[in-house]
N, C-alpha and C positions, 0 to 999 in steps of 0.2 A: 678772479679778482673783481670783474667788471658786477659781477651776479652779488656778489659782497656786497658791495657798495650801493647796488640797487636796494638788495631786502635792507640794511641800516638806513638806506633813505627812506623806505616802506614805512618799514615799522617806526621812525620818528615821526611819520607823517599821521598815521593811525595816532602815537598816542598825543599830540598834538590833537586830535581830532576829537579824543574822548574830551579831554581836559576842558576844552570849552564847552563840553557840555554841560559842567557843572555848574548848578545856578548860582545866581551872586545873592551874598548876605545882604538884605536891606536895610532891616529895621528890626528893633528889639523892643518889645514892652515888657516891663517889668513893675508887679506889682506882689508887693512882699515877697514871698521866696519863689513865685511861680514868673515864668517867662515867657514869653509868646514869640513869634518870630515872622519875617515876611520875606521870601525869598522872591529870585526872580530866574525864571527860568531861559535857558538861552535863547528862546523862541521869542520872549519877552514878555512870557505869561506870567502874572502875578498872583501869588498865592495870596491869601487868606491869613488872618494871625494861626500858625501854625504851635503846637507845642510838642517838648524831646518824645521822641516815638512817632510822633507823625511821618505821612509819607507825602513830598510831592515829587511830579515828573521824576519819578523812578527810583528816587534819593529818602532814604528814611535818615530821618534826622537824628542822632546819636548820642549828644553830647553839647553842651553851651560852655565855656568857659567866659565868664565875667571880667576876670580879672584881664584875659588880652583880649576879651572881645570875640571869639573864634567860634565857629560853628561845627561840629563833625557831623558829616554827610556820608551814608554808607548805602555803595550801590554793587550788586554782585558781591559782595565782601571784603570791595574793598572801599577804606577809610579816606574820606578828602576833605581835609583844616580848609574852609573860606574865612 
């Protein structure tokens, strides 16, 4: 029981761990239908105006929705809404 309780503390701790590592949405520029974007990575490094398909610190950017504002960031294959 006691080993249970370890790995579910582990592995909360890991994915805790990955999670911050996704960088935060900054800034959006939008000029007619094309959109740029400025992420900031957990380290505190600041991209560049980036656009969908770009890559930074490790994250290819996926997807923009407008309408809520949201970013898709895909890393290993998996999908993360900022």
């Amino acid at each position: 029981m006691k080993i249970r309780l370890f790995l579910v503390a582990l592995f909360s701790a890991l994915a805790l761990r990955a999670a911050s590592d996704v960088p935060v949405f900054n800034a959006t520029l939008t000029v007619g239908k094309e959109s740029r974007f400025i992420l900031i990575s957990a380290a505190g490094k600041t991209s560049e105006f980036i656009r969908i398909g770009d890559t930074f610190d490790g994250y290819k950017l996926k997807a923009y929705d407008a309408k809520t504002t949201t970013l898709d960031l895909e890393r290993d294959g998996k999908v993360t809404r900022v």
